[in-house]
Backbone as ProteinMPNN parsed JSONL, in Angstrom:
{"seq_chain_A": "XXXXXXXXXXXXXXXXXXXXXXXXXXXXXXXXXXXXXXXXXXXXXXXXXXXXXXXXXXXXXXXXXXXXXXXXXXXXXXXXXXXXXXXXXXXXXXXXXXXXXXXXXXXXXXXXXXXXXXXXXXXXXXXXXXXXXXXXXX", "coords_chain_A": {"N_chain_A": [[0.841, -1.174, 0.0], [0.655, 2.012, -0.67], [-0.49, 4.487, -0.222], [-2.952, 5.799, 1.521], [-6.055, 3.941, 2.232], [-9.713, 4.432, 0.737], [-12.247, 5.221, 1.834], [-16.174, 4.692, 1.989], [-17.474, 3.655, 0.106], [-19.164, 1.538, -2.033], [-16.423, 0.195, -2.993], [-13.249, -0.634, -1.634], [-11.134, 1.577, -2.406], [-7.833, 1.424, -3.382], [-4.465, 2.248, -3.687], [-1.791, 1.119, -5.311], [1.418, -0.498, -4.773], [3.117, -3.567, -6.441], [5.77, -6.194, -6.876], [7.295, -5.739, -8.69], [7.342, -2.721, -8.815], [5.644, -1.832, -10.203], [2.57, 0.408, -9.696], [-0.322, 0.591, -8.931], [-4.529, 0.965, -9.074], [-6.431, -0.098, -6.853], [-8.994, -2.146, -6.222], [-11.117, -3.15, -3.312], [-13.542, -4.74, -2.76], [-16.846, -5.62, -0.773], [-15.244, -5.226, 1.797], [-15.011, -5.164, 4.886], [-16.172, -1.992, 6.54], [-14.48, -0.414, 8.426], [-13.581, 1.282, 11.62], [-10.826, 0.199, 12.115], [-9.936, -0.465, 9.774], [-7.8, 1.32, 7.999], [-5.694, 0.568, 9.357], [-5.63, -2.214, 9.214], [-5.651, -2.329, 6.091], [-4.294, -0.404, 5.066], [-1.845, 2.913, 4.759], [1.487, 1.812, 4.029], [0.661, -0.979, 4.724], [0.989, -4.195, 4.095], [0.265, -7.214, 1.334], [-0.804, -9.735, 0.058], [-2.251, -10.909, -3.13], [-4.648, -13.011, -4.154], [-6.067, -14.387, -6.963], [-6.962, -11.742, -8.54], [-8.531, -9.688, -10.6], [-8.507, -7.711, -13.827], [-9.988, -4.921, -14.373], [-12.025, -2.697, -16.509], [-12.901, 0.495, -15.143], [-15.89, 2.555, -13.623], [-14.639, 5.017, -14.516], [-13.307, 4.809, -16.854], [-10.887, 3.915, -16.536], [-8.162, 1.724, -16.227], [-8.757, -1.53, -13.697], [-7.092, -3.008, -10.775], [-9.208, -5.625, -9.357], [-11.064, -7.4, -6.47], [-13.353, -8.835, -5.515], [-13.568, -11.104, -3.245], [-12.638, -10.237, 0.38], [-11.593, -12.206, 1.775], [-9.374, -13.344, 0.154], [-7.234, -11.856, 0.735], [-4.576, -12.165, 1.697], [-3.067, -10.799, 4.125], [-0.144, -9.196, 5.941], [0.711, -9.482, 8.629], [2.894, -8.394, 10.305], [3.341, -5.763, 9.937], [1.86, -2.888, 9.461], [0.532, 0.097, 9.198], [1.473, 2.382, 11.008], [3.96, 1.667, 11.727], [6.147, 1.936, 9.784], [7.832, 4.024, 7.732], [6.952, 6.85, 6.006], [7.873, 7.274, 3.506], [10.336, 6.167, 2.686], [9.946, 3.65, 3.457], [10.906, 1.959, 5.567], [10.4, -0.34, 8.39], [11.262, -0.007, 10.506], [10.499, 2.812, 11.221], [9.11, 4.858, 13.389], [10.141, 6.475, 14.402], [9.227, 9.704, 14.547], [6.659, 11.725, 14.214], [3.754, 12.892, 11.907], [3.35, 16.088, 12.761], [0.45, 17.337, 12.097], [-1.365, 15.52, 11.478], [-0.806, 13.199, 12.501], [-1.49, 10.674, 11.789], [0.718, 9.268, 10.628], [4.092, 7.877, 9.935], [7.404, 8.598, 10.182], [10.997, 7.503, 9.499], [12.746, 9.177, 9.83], [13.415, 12.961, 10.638], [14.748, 13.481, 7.751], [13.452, 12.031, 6.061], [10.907, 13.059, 6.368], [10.749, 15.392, 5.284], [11.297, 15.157, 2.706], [9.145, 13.584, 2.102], [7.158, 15.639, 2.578], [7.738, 16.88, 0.142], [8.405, 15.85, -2.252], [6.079, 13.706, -2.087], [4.254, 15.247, -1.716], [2.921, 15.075, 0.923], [0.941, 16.736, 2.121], [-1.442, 16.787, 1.2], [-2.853, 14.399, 1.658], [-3.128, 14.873, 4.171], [-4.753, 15.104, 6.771], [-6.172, 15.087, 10.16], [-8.382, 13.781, 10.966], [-10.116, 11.49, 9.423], [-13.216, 10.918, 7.213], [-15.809, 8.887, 6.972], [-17.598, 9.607, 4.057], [-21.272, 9.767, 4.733], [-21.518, 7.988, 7.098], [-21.077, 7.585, 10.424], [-19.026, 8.415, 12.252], [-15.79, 8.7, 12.523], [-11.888, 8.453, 11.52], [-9.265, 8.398, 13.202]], "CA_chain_A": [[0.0, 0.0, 0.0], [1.076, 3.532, -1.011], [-1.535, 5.529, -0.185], [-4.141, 5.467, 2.388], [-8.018, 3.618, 1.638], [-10.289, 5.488, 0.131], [-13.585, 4.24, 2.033], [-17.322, 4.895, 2.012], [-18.385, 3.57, -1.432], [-19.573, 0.188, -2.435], [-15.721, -0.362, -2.499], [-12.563, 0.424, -0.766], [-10.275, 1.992, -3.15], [-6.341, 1.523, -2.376], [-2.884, 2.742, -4.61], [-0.832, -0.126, -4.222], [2.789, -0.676, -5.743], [3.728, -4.465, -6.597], [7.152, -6.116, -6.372], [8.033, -5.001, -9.479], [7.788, -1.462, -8.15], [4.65, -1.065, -10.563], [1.614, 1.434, -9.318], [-1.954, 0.353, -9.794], [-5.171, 1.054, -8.275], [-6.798, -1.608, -6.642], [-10.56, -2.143, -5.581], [-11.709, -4.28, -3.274], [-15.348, -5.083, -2.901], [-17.346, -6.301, 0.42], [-14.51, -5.117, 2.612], [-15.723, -4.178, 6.182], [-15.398, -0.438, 6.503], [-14.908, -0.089, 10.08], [-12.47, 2.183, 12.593], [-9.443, -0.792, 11.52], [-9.504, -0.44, 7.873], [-6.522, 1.879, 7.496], [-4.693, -0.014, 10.043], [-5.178, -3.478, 8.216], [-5.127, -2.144, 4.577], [-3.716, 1.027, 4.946], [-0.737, 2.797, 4.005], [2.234, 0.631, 4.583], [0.516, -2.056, 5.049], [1.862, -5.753, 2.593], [-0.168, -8.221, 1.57], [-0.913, -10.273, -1.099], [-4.229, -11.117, -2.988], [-5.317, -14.048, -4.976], [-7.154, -14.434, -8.053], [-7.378, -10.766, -9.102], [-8.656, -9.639, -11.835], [-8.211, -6.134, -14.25], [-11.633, -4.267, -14.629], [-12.45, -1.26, -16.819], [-13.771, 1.222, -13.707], [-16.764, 3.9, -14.305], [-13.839, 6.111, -15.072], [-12.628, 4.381, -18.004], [-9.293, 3.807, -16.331], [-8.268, 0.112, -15.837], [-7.342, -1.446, -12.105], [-7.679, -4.453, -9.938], [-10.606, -5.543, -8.564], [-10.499, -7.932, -5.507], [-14.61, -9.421, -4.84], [-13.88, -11.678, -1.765], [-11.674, -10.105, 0.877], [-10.833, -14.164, 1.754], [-8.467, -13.479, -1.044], [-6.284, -10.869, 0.605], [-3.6, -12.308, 2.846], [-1.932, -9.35, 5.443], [1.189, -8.987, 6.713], [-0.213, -8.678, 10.09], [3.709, -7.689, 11.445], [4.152, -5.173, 8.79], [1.215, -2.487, 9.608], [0.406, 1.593, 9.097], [2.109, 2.956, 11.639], [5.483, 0.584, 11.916], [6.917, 1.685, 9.09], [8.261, 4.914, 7.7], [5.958, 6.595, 5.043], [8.535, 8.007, 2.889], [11.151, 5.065, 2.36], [9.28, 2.173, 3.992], [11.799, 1.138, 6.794], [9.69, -1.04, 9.005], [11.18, 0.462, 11.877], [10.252, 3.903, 10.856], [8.216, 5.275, 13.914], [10.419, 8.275, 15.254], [8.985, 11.245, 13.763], [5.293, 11.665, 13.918], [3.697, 13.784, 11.354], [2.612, 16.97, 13.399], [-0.545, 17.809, 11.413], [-1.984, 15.018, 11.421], [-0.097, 11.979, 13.948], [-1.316, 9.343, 11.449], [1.767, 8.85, 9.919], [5.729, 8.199, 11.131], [8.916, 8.456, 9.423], [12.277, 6.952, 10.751], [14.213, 10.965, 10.721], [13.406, 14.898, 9.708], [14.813, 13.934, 6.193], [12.249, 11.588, 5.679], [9.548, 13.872, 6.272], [10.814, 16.479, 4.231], [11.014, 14.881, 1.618], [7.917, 13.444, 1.736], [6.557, 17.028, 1.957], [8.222, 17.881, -0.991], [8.081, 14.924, -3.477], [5.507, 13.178, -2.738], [3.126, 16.388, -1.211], [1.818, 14.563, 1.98], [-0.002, 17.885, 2.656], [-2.446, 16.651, -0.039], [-3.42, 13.808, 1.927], [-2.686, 15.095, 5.517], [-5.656, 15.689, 7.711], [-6.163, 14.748, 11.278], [-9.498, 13.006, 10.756], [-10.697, 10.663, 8.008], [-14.232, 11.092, 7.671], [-16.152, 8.237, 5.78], [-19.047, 10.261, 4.038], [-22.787, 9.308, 4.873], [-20.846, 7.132, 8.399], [-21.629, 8.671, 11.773], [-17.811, 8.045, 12.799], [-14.435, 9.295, 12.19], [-10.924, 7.555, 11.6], [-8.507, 8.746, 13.814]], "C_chain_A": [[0.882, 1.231, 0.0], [0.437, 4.626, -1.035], [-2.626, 5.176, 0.685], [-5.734, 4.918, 1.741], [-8.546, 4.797, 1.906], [-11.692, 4.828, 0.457], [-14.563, 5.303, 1.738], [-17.859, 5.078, 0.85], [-18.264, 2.022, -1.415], [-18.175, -0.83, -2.565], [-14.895, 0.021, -1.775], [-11.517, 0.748, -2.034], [-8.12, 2.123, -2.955], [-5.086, 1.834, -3.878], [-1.916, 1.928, -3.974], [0.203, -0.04, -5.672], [2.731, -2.863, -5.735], [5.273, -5.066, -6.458], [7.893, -5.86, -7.0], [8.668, -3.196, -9.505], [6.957, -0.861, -9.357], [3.522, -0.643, -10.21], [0.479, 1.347, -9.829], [-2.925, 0.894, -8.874], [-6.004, -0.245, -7.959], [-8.173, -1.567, -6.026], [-11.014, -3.348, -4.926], [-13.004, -4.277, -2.256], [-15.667, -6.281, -1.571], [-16.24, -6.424, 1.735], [-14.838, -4.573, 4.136], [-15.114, -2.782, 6.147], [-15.872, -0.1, 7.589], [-13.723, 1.088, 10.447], [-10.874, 1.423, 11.842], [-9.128, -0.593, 10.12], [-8.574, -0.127, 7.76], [-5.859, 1.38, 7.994], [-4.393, -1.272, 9.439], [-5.063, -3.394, 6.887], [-4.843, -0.83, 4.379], [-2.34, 1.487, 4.426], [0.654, 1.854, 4.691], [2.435, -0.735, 4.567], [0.638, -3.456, 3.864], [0.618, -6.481, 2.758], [-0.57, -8.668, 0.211], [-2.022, -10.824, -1.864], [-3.921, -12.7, -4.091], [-6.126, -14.181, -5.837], [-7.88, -12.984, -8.206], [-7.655, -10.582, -10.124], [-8.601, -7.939, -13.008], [-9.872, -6.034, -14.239], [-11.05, -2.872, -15.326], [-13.011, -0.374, -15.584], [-15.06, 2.006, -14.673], [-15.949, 5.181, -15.124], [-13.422, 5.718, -16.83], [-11.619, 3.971, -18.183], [-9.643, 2.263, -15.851], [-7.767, 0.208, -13.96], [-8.001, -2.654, -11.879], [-8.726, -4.934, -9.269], [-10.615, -6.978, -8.209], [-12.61, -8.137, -5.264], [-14.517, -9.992, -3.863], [-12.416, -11.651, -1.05], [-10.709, -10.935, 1.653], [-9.383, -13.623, 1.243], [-7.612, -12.555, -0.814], [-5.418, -11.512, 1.881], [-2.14, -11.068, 3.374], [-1.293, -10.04, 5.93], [0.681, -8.443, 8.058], [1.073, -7.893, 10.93], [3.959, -6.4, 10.642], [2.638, -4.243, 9.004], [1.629, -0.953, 9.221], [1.371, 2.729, 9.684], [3.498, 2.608, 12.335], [5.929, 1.258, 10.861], [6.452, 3.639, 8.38], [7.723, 5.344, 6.52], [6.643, 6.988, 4.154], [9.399, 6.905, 2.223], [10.84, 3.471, 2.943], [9.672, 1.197, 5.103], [10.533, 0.774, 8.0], [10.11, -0.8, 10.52], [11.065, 2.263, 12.039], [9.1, 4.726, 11.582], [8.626, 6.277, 14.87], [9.78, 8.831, 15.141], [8.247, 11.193, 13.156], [4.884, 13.099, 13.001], [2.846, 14.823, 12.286], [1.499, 16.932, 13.594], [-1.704, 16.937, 11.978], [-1.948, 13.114, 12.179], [-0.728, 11.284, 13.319], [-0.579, 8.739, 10.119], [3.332, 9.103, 10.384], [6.898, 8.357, 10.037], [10.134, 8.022, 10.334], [13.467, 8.462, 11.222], [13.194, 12.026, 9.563], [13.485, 14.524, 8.267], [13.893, 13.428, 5.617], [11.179, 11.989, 5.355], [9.383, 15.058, 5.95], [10.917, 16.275, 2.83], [9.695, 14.201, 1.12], [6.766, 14.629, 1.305], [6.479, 17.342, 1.17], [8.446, 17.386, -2.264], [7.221, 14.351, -3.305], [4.124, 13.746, -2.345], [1.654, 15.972, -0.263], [0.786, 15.766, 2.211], [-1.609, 17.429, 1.507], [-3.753, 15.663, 0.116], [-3.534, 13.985, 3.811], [-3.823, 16.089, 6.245], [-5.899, 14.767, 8.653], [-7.236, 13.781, 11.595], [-9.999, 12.743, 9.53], [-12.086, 10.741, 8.508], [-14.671, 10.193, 6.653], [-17.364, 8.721, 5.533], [-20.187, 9.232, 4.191], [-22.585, 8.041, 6.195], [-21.405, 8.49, 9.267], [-19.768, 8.928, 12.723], [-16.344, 8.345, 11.861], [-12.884, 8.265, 12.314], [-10.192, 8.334, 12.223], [-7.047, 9.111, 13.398]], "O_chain_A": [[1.836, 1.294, 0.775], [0.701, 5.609, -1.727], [-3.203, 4.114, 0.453], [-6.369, 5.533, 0.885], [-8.29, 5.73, 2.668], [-12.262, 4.076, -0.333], [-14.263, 6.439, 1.371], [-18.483, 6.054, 0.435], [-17.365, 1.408, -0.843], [-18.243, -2.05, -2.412], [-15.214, 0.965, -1.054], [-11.167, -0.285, -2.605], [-7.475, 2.994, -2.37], [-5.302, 1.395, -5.008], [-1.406, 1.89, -2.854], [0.027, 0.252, -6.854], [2.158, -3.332, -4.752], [6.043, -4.309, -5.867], [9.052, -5.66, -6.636], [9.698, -2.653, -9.903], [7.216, 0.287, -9.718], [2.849, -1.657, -10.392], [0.141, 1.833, -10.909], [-2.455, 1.346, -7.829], [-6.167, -1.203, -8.714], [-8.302, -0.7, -5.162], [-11.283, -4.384, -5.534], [-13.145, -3.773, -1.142], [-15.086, -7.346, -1.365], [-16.254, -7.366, 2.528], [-14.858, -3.353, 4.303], [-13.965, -2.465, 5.841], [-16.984, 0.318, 7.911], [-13.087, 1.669, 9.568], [-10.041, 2.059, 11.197], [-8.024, -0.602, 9.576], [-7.849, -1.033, 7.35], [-4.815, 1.392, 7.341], [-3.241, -1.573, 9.125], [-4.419, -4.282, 6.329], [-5.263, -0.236, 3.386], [-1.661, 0.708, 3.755], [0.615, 1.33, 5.803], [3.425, -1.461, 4.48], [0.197, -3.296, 2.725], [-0.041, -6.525, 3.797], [-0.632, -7.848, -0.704], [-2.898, -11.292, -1.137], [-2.854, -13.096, -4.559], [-7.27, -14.069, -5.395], [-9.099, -12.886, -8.062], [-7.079, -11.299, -10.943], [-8.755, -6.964, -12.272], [-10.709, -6.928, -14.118], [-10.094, -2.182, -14.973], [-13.871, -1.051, -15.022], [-15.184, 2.052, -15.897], [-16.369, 5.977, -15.963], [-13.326, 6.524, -17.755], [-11.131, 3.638, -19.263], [-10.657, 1.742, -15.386], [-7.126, 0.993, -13.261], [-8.97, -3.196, -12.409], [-9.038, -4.201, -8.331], [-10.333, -7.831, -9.051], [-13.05, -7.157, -4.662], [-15.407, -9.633, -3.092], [-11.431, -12.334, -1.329], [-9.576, -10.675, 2.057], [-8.41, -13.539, 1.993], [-7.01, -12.136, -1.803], [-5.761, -11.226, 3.028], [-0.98, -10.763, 3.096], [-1.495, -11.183, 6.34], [0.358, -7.307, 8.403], [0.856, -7.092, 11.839], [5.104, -5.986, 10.826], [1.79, -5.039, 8.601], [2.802, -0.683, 8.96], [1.883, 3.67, 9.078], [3.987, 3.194, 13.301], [7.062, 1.036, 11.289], [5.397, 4.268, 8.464], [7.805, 4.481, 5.646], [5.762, 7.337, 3.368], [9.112, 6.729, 1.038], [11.493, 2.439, 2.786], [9.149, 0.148, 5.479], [9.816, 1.688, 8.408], [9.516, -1.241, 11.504], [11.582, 2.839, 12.996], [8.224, 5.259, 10.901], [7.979, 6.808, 15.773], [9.078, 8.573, 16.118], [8.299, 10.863, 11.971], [5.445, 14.175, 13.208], [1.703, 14.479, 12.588], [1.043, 16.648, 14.702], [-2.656, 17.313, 12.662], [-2.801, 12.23, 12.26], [-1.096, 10.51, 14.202], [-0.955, 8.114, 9.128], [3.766, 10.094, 10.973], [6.689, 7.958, 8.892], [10.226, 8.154, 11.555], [14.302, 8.734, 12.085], [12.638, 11.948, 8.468], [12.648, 14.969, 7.481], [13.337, 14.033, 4.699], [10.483, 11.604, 4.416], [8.391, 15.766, 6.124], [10.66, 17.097, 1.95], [9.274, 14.262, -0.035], [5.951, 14.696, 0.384], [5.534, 18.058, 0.839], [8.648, 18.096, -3.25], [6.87, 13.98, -4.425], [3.072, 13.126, -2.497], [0.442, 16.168, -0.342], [-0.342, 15.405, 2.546], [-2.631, 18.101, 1.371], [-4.847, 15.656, -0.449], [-4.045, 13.118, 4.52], [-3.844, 17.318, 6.304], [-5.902, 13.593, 8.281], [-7.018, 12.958, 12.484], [-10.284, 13.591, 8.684], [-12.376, 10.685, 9.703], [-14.222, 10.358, 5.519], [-18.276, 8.535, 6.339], [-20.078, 8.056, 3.843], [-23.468, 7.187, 6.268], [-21.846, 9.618, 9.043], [-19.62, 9.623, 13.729], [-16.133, 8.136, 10.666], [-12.838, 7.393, 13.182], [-10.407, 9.454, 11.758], [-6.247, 9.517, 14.241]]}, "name": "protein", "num_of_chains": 1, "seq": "XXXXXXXXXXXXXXXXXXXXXXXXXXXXXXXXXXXXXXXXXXXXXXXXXXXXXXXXXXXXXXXXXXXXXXXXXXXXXXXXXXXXXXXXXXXXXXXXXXXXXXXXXXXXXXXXXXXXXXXXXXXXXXXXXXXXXXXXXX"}
């Protein structure tokens, strides 16, 4: 995962890299969308799926699409907030982002450069709100 879920629609929406170090979007369908979500498929977080398949979206853009969340085996030691959001070091939980404390980096340079290439401010707010939910992600 490379990007935080994108809940409160029919699926959850996620920006995931592969091991090739190629960048897709990925959809997966009948996922509980509770308080945990970002913590078990959030950013950071590894895991591997099974029997995916490509889909055209409503957009017109292609991506993965994931029907039974069976089919997603997590890295349960390998989570959101273990690992450094900038370069991925798994012990990367010095240096909390101010703004918004749900995200760590392992040093300062980390999280300046994240600022500045990959423009956390873009995704950096203190509460996730899943529209038409009564409840907030932390």
């Amino acid at each position: 995962m490379i990007e935080d879920a994108i809940l409160g629609r029919p699926s959850i929406c996620l920006l995931v890299e592969d091991n090739n170090g190629d960048i897709g979007r990925l959809f997966v369908y009948y996922y509980p969308q509770t308080k945990e979500t970002h913590e078990e498929i959030g950013y950071g977080c590894q895991f591997y799926l099974i029997y995916p398949h490509y889909r055209t979206m409503v957009d017109g853009k292609r991506g993965l699409r994931v029907d039974d969340p069976q089919l997603i085996f997590k890295q349960p030691h390998l989570r959101n907030k273990d690992r450094c959001r900038y370069c991925g070091d798994p012990k990367g939980n010095k240096v909390q982002c101010s703004k918004c404390r749900r995200v760590t980096y392992c040093s300062k340079s980390c999280l300046k450069n994240d600022a500045e290439e990959r423009e956390h401010s873009l995704v950096c707010v203190k509460t996730l709100v899943i529209p038409g939910s009564s409840w907030a992600c932390q």
